[in-house]
C-alpha positions, 0 to 999 in steps of 0.5 A, spaced: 500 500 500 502 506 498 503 512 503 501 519 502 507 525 502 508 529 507 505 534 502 501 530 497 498 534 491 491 534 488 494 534 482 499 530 482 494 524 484 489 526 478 495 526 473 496 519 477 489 518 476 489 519 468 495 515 467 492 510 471 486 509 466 492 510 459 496 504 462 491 500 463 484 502 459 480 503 465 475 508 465 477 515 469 472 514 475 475 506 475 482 508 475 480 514 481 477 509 485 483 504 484 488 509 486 484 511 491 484 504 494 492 503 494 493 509 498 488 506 503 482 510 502 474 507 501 473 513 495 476 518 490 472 523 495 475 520 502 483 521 498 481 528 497 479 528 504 486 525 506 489 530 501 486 537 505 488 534 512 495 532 510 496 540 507 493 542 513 491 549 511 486 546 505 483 543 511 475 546 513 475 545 520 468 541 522 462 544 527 462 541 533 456 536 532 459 535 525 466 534 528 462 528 533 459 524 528 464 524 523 469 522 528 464 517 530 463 519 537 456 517 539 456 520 546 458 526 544 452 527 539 448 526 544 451 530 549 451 536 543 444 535 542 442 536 548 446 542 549 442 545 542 447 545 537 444 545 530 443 539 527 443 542 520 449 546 521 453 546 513 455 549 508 455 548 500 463 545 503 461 542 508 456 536 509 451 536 516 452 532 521 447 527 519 452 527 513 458 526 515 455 521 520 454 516 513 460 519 511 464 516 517 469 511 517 466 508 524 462 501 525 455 501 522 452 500 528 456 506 531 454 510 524 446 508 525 445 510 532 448 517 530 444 518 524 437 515 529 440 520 535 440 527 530 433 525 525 430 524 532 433 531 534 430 534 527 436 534 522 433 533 516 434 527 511 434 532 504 440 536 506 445 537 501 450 542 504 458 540 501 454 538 495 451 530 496 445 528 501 445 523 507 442 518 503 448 519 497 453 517 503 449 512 506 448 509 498 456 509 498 457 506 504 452 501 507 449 499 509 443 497 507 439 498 515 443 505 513 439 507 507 433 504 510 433 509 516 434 515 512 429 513 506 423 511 513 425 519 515 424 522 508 430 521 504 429 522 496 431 516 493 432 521 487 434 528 489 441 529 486 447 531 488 450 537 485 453 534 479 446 531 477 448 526 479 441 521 484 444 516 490 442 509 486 450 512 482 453 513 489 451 505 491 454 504 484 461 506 484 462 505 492 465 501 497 460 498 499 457 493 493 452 491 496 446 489 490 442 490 496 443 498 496 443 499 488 435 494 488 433 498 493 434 505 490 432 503 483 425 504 483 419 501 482 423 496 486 420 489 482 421 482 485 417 479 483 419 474 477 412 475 473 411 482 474 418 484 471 416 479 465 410 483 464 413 490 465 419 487 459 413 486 455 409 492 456 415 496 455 418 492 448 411 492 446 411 485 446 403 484 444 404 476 445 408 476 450 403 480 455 398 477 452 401 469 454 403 473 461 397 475 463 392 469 460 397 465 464 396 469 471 390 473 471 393 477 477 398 481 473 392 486 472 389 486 479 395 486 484 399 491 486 407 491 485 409 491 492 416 495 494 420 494 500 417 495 506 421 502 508 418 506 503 411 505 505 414 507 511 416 513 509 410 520 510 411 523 504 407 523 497 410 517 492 406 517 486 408 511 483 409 506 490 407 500 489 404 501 482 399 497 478 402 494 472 397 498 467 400 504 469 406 503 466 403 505 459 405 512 460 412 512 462 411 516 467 415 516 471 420 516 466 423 509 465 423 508 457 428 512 454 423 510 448 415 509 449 414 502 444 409 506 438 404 501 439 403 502 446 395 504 444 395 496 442 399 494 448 393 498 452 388 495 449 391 487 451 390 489 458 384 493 457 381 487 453 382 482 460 379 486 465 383 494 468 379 496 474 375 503 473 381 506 478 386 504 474 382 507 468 383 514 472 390 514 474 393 510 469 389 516 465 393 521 470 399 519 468 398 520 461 395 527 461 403 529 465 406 524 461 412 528 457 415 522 454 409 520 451 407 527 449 413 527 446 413 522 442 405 524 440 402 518 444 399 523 450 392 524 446 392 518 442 393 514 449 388 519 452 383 518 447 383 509 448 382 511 456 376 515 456 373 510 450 375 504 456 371 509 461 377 513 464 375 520 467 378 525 468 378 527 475 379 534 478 385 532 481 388 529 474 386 536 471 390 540 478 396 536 476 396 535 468 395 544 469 400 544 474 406 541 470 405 545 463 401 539 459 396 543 456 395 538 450 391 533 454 386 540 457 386 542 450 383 536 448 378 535 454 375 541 452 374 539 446 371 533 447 366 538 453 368 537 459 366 545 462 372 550 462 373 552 471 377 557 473 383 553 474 383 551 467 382 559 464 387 561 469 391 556 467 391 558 459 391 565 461 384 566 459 384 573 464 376 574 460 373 568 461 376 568 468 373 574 470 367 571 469 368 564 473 370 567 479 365 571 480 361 565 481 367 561 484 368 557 491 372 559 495 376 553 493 377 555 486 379 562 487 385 559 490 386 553 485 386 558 480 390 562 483 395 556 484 394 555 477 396 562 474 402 563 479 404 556 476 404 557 469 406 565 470 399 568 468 400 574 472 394 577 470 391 572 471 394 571 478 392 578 480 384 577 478 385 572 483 388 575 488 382 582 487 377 575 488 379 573 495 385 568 494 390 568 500 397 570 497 400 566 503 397 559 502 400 553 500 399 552 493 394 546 490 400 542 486 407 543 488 403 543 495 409 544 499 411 551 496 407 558 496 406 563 490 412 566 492 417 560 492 414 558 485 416 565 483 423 565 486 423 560 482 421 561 476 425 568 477 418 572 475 420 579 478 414 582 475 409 577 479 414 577 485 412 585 486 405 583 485 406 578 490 409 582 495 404 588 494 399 584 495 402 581 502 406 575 501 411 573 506 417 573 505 420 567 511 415 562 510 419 556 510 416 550 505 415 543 507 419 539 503 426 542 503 425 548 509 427 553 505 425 561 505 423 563 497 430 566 498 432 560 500 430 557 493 433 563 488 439 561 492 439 555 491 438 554 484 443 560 482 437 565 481 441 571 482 435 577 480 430 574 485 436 573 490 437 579 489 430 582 490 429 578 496 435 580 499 433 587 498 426 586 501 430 582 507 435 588 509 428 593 509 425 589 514 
C-alpha cells in the first residue's frame, strides 16, 4: 500500500489518476477509485479528504456536532444535542452532521445510532450542504439498515447531488457493493419474477408476450407491485409506490428512454382482460403529465383509448396535468366538453373568461386558480385572483409544499414577485419539503435577480 507525502498534491494524484486509466484502459472514475484504494482510502472523495488534512491549511475545520459524528463519537452527539447545537449546521463545503455521520469511517452500528440520535433531534434527511445528501453517503457506504433509516425519515431516493448526479450512482461506484443498496434505490423496486416479465413486455411492446403473461396469471392486472417495506414507511407523497402494472403505459415516471409506438395496442391487451375503473383514472393521470409520451405524440392518442375504456378525468388529474405545463391533454378535454373552471382559464391565461368564473367561484377555486396562474406565470391572471379573495400566503394546490412566492423565486418572475409582495406575501415562510425561505430557493438554484430582490426586501425589514 502506498503512503501519502508529507505534502501530497491534488494534482499530482489526478495526473496519477489519468495515467492510471492510459496504462491500463480503465475508465477515469475506475482508475480514481483504484488509486484511491492503494493509498488506503474507501473513495476518490475520502483521498481528497486525506489530501486537505495532510496540507493542513486546505483543511475546513468541522462544527462541533459535525466534528462528533464524523469522528464517530456517539456520546458526544448526544451530549451536543442536548446542549442545542444545530443539527443542520453546513455549508455548500461542508456536509451536516447527519452527513458526515454516513460519511464516517466508524462501525455501522456506531454510524446508525448517530444518524437515529440527530433525525430524532430534527436534522433533516434532504440536506445537501458540501454538495451530496445523507442518503448519497449512506448509498456509498452501507449499509443497507443505513439507507433504510434515512429513506423511513424522508430521504429522496432521487434528489441529486450537485453534479446531477441521484444516490442509486453513489451505491454504484462505492465501497460498499452491496446489490442490496443499488435494488433498493432503483425504483419501482420489482421482485417479483412475473411482474418484471410483464413490465419487459409492456415496455418492448411485446403484444404476445403480455398477452401469454397475463392469460397465464390473471393477477398481473389486479395486484399491486409491492416495494420494500421502508418506503411505505416513509410520510411523504410517492406517486408511483407500489404501482399497478397498467400504469406503466405512460412512462411516467420516466423509465423508457423510448415509449414502444404501439403502446395504444399494448393498452388495449390489458384493457381487453379486465383494468379496474381506478386504474382507468390514474393510469389516465399519468398520461395527461406524461412528457415522454407527449413527446413522442402518444399523450392524446393514449388519452383518447382511456376515456373510450371509461377513464375520467378527475379534478385532481386536471390540478396536476395544469400544474406541470401539459396543456395538450386540457386542450383536448375541452374539446371533447368537459366545462372550462377557473383553474383551467387561469391556467391558459384566459384573464376574460376568468373574470367571469370567479365571480361565481368557491372559495376553493379562487385559490386553485390562483395556484394555477402563479404556476404557469399568468400574472394577470394571478392578480384577478388575488382582487377575488385568494390568500397570497397559502400553500399552493400542486407543488403543495411551496407558496406563490417560492414558485416565483423560482421561476425568477420579478414582475409577479412585486405583485406578490404588494399584495402581502411573506417573505420567511419556510416550505415543507426542503425548509427553505423563497430566498432560500433563488439561492439555491443560482437565481441571482430574485436573490437579489429578496435580499433587498430582507435588509428593509
Amino acid at each position: 500500500m502506498s503512503e501519502l507525502p508529507a505534502r501530497p498534491s491534488k494534482e499530482h494524484l489526478r495526473k496519477q489518476a489519468k495515467r492510471l486509466a492510459r496504462d491500463k484502459s480503465l475508465g477515469l472514475a475506475e482508475a480514481q477509485r483504484t488509486l484511491a484504494a492503494d493509498y488506503g482510502a474507501n473513495s476518490w472523495a475520502e483521498l481528497m479528504r486525506r489530501v486537505d488534512a495532510a496540507r493542513g491549511d486546505e483543511a475546513i475545520p468541522l462544527p462541533p456536532l459535525a466534528a462528533a459524528a464524523r469522528a464517530g463519537d456517539l456520546a458526544a452527539v448526544r451530549r451536543l444535542i442536548v446542549e442545542g447545537q444545530p443539527t443542520d449546521e453546513g455549508s455548500a463545503k461542508v456536509g451536516p452532521p447527519l452527513w458526515q455521520a454516513c460519511a464516517s469511517d466508524a462501525p455501522a452500528e456506531t454510524r446508525i445510532a448517530i444518524a437515529e440520535a440527530l433525525l430524532s433531534a430534527g436534522a433533516s434527511p434532504r440536506h445537501d450542504g458540501g454538495g451530496e445528501t445523507a442518503l448519497h453517503a449512506a448509498a456509498n457506504r452501507g449499509p443497507l439498515a443505513l439507507v433504510e433509516l434515512l429513506i423511513r425519515k424522508g430521504a429522496l431516493e432521487w434528489q441529486p447531488d450537485r453534479k446531477g448526479h441521484p444516490p442509486l450512482a453513489a451505491a454504484r461506484r462505492g465501497k460498499a457493493g452491496e446489490a442490496a443498496i443499488m435494488e433498493l434505490l432503483a425504483r419501482p423496486v420489482i421482485r417479483d419474477p412475473s411482474f418484471r416479465a410483464a413490465v419487459t413486455a409492456l415496455q418492448r411492446g411485446d403484444v404476445a408476450a403480455l398477452a401469454r403473461l397475463l392469460d397465464d396469471e390473471p393477477r398481473l392486472l389486479r395486484e399491486r407491485i409491492l416495494e420494500p417495506e421502508c418506503y411505505r414507511e416513509a410520510s411523504r407523497s410517492q406517486y408511483f409506490r407500489d404501482p399497478k402494472l397498467f400504469w406503466f403505459i405512460a412512462n411516467n415516471p420516466t423509465l423508457m428512454k423510448r415509449m414502444p409506438d404501439n403502446i395504444v395496442e399494448v393498452a388495449e391487451t390489458m384493457i381487453a382482460r379486465g383494468v379496474d375503473k381506478a386504474d382507468l383514472d390514474y393510469a389516465l393521470e399519468l398520461v395527461m403529465t406524461s412528457s415522454p409520451a407527449r413527446e413522442q405524440g402518444l399523450q392524446i392518442p393514449l388519452l383518447e383509448r382511456l376515456m373510450k375504456a371509461g377513464a375520467t378525468p378527475t379534478s385532481k388529474a386536471i390540478d396536476v396535468t395544469l400544474a406541470h405545463w401539459e396543456l395538450g391533454p386540457i386542450r383536448a378535454l375541452l374539446q371533447s366538453g368537459h366545462p372550462m373552471t377557473a383553474p383551467i382559464a387561469a391556467a391558459f391565461g384566459e384573464t376574460d373568461r376568468l373574470k367571469e368564473l370567479l365571480r361565481r367561484a368557491s372559495a376553493a377555486d379562487v385559490q386553485n386558480a390562483f395556484g394555477m396562474a402563479v404556476i404557469n406565470r399568468q400574472n394577470e391572471a394571478a392578480r384577478l385572483a388575488l382582487d377575488a379573495g385568494a390568500d397570497v400566503n397559502g400553500f399552493l394546490p400542486v407543488h403543495a409544499h411551496s407558496t406563490a412566492l417560492h414558485q416565483a423565486a423560482i421561476d425568477e418572475n420579478l414582475d409577479l414577485m412585486e405583485l406578490l409582495v404588494e399584495r402581502g406575501a411573506r417573505i420567511d415562510i419556510a416550505d415543507k419539503l426542503w425548509d427553505s425561505t423563497p430566498l432560500g430557493w433563488a439561492s439555491h438554484q443560482g437565481k441571482a435577480r430574485a436573490r437579489a430582490f429578496l435580499e433587498g426586501l430582507r435588509q428593509q425589514s
